[in-house]
Structures are given as structure tokens and as C-alpha cells.
C-alpha positions as CSV (number, residue, x, y, z in Angstrom):
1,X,102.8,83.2,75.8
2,X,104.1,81.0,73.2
3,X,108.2,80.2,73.4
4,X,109.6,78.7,69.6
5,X,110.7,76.1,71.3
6,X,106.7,74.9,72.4
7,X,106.2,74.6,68.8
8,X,109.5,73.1,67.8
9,X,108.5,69.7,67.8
10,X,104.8,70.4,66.2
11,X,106.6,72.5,62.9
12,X,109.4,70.0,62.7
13,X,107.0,66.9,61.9
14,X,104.6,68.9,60.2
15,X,107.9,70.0,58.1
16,X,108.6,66.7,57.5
17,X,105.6,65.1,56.3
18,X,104.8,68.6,54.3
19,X,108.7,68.0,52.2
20,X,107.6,64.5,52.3
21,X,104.1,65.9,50.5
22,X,106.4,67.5,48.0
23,X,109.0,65.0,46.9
24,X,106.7,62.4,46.3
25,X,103.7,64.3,44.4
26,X,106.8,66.4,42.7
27,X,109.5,64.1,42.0
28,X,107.2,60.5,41.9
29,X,104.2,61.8,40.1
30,X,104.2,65.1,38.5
31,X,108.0,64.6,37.3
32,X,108.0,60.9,37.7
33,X,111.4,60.8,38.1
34,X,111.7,57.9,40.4
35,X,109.8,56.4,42.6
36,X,110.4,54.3,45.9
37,X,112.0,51.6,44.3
38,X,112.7,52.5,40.9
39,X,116.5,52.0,41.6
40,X,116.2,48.7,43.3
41,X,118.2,46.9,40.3
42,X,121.4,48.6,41.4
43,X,121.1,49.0,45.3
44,X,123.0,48.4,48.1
45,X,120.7,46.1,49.9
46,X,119.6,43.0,47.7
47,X,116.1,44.3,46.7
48,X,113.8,42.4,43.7
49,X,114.3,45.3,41.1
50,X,110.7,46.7,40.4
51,X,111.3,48.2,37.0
52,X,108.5,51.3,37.0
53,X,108.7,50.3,32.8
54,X,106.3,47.1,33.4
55,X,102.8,46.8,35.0
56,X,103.8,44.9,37.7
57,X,106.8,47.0,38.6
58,X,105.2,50.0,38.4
59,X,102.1,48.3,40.7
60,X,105.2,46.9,43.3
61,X,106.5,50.8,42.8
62,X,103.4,52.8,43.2
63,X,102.4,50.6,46.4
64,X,105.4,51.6,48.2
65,X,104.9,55.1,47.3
66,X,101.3,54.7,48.7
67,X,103.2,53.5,51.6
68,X,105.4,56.4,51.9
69,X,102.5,59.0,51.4
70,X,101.0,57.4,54.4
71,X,103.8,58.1,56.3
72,X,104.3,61.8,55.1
73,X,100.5,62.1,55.8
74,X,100.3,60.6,59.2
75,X,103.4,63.2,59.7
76,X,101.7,66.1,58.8
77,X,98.6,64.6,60.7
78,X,100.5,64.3,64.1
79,X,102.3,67.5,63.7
80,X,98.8,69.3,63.3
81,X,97.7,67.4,66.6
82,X,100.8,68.3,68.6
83,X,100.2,72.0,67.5
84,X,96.8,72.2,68.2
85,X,97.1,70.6,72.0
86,X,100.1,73.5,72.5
87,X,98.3,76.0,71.4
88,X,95.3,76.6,73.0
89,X,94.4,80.4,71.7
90,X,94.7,83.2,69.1
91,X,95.7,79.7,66.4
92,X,95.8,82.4,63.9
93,X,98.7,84.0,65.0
94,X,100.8,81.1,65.6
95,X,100.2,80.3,61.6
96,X,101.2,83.5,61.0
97,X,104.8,83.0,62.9
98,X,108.0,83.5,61.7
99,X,108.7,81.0,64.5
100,X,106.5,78.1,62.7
101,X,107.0,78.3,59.4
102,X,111.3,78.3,60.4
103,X,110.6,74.9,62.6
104,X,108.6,73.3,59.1
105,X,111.3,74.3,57.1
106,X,113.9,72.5,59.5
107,X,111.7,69.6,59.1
108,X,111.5,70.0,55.7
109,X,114.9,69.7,55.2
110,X,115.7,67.7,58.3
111,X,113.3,65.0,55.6
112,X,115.5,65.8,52.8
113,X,118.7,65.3,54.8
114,X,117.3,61.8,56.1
115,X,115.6,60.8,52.9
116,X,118.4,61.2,51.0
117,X,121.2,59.8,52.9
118,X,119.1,56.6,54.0
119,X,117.3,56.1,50.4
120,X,119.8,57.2,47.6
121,X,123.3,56.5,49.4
122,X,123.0,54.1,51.9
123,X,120.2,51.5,50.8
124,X,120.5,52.8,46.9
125,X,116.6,52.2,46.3
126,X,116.4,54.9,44.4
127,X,117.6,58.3,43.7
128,X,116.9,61.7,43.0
129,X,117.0,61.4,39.1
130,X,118.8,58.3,37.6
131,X,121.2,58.6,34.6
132,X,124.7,60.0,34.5
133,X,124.2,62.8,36.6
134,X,121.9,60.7,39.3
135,X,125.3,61.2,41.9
136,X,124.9,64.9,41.6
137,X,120.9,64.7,41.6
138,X,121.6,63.3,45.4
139,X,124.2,65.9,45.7
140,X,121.7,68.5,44.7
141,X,119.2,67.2,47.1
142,X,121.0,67.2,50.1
143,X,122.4,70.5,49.8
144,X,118.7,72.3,49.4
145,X,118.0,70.0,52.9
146,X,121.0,71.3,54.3
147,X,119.7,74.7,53.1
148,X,116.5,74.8,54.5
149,X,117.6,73.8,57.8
150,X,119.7,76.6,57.8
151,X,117.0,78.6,56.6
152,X,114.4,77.3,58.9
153,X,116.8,77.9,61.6
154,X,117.2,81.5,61.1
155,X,114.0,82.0,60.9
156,X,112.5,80.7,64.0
157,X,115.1,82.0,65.8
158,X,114.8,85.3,64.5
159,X,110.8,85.0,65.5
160,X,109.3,87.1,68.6
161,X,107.4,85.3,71.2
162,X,103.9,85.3,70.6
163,X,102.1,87.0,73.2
164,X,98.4,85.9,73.6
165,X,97.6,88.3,76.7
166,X,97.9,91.2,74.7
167,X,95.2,91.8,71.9
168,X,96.2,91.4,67.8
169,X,97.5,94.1,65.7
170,X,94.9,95.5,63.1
């Protein structure tokens, strides 16, 4: 048997690097409406402004954005490892789990949450959307982290242990 909390750790890092996935191919590329520096003229830290307008800010910006898609990668990576060594048998049903998909949508948000306070509030390197409404943008984001950890939560914890002695419904 499979408890949720075996694949706790597993769905929360693959949550994070999977909402990692999605705010930068979403927000930095599709949308591009920041990207990892883009914000870097008014921040709270001292950071060369990279303005994504020029060549070679938008070169500084896209490297750190490479830099952060490794990291969401090598998330979702080690959270696929850690999942596969826990679960030896019947994969299928795991992936299937309410239990799962609740723990990647806690670290889904749990990204959001972190990303947001670190990036856009503390260190102000860049934020959601910049412009007049760029506080409420960060707002915004923070709240839909704060909502999927909620969600996530209810979730898994509404989830049934998976049994693997028995054998899977048709």
C-alpha cells in the first residue's frame, strides 16, 4: 500500500517545477510579460537593469530565464525520480490519484507563494505584469498560490490509499 504522505514529497517538487513550467513558458514567453529581470531598474536589491527592450537586455534576460527553466526542470526531474523509487508497482494507478495530483498542486502553489514573495516583493526583480496595476498583478498571483494549496490540500487528503495487493478496477 501506498499512504499520501509516501508521495508527499515526490508531487510537491514535481508541483513545483511543473508551476515553475507554466509561469515561465506562460507569463515569459507566450505572454511575455516579464521576464527574470525585467524589473531590475526598480528593485530592491541593487541589480544592473536589463531592459528586455534592447538586445543585450533581453540576451542578460533570456539567460536568466534559461537559468530558471533549468531549475523548474531539474524540479520536475527529481520529483519524477523520487516518485518512481517509492513506487515500485501498479505506476498507473498512482498517476491516476487524487492523492498525487493534490501534492503537485500544493507544490504548484507552494512555487507561486515562494516565487512571488521572494521575486516581486522582497528582491523586486520583476513582477507579475509591470504598469499601474503591477502591485495587484503580485496580489493576483499569490492568491491563486494560496488557492491551489488549498486546493491541492483537499485533494490529497480527500484521496483513498492505494492498495496494490488487490487487483485494478475494469
Amino acid at each position: 500500500m501506498v499512504a499520501r504522505k509516501d508521495i508527499a514529497v515526490p508531487g510537491v517538487i514535481l508541483g513545483i517545477g511543473l508551476g515553475g513550467f507554466v509561469d515561465g513558458i506562460l507569463l515569459h514567453q507566450l505572454l511575455q510579460w516579464h521576464h527574470m529581470l525585467s524589473s531590475t531598474d526598480t528593485d530592491n536589491v541593487g541589480i544592473r537593469y536589463y531592459s528586455p527592450g534592447t538586445v543585450p537586455g533581453l540576451q542578460m534576460n533570456t539567460l536568466w530565464d534559461g537559468l530558471f527553466h533549468t531549475f523548474t526542470w531539474l524540479s520536475v526531474l527529481t520529483g519524477l525520480a523520487l516518485l518512481y523509487s517509492r513506487v515500485t508497482r501498479s505506476r498507473g494507478r498512482i498517476w491516476r490519484s487524487r492523492a498525487l495530483w493534490g501534492w503537485i498542486l500544493v507544490g504548484w502553489g507552494l512555487f507561486n507563494l515562494v516565487e512571488g514573495i521572494v521575486d516581486h516583493h522582497l528582491l523586486g526583480i520583476h513582477h507579475v505584469r509591470t504598469g499601474p496595476y503591477q502591485t495587484w498583478w503580485d496580489v493576483g498571483f499569490l492568491l491563486f498560490g494560496a488557492l491551489l494549496v488549498v486546493a491541492g490540500w483537499g485533494l490529497q487528503r480527500g484521496a483513498s490509499v492505494i492498495d496494490f495487493t488487490r487487483a485494478p478496477a475494469s
